[in-house]
C-alpha positions, 0 to 999 in steps of 0.5 A: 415721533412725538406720538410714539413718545406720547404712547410710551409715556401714557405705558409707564404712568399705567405701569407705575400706577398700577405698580403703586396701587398693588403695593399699597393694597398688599402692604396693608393686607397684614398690619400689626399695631401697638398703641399706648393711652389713657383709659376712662372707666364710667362710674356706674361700673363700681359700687358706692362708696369706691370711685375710679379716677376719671382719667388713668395711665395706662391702656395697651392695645395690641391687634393684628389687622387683615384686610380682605378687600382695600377696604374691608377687613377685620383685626383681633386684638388684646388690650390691658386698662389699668384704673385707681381709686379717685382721691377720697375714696376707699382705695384700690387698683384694677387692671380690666384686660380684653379680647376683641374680634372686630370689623374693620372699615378703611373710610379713607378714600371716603374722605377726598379732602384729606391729604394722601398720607392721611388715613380714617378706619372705623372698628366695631366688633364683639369681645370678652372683658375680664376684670381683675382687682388687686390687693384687699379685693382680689376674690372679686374678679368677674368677667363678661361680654363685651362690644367695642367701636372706634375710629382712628386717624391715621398719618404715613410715615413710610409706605409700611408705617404709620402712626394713629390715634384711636378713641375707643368706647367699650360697652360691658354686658355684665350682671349687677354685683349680687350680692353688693360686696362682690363688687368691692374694687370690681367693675362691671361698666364701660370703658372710654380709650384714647390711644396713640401708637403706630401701625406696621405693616407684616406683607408686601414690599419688604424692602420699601422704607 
């Protein structure tokens, strides 16, 4: 009596198991995300004597995620920087908007240590970065490929939500401004991101909480 017991038991944790594991694999197959920070423009994207502030409210960036295995995947997303002058600098405003498609690593279980709810995905993928000033500069828009890499860090809210926070470099492959003026309240360089927002899940297990 007690083995069968024992054999019905060892049945169940198989099928539980087996049953948590799919729906997790299927509630991050498709994921949107939607995150909010700051954004940090390097200087040698602007041209003397105008300054951007080092630090400059907002960034958005809003992907859709696939995975094609737990672990590998790939997400294409858009995101929009606005950055300002410094202050004692001329005066401008820019609002640097992309367009990335990027691979996607879930290093999550490569870190044991770390709680079940917590989460690592590393993103690295090619873009294209269209910069656009504002006010007295207007005609100095340009635009250029870009790469983008990042890591976030992610925590469970529920078995479809999660919230992270994602740091982000963006490297510009732009021309020199020629001649110098086309840069006036323009950019052309890279760009530091530091977001924070939540993933949701858009497959399986609609009715989990």
């Amino acid at each position: 009596m007690l083995s069968t017991i024992k054999h019905y038991c060892i049945i169940l944790i198989t099928v539980f198991t087996v049953s948590t594991v799919t729906a997790q694999i299927e509630t991050s197959k498709w994921k949107a995300l939607i995150a909010v920070g700051i954004n940090s423009p390097s200087q040698e994207g602007l041209v003397a004597p105008f300054e951007a502030n080092s630090i400059n409210f907002p960034t958005i960036n809003l992907g859709v995620q696939n995975m094609f295995t737990p672990k590998l995947g790939a997400k294409l997303d858009f995101g929009y920087h606005r950055f300002v002058n410094a202050d004692n600098t001329p005066e401008f405003k820019t609002n640097y908007t992309r367009v990335n498609l990027q691979f996607v690593y879930d290093a999550s279980t490569d870190f044991v240590f770390l709680p079940m709810e917590t989460g690592v995905v590393f993103h690295i993928g090619p873009g294209y970065s269209m910069i656009k000033p504002l006010g007295d500069y207007g005609d100095n828009k340009t635009s250029f490929l870009n790469g983008m890499a990042g890591m976030e860090f992610h925590y469970g809210i529920s078995r479809t939500v999660s919230a992270f926070i994602d740091g982000s470099y963006i490297i510009g492959f732009a021309d020199a401004f020629d001649p110098i003026t086309e840069g006036f309240g323009s950019f052309n360089g890279n760009m530091l991101t530091v977001t924070v927002g939540v993933a949701v899940s858009l497959s399986g297990c609609y009715t989990c909480n």
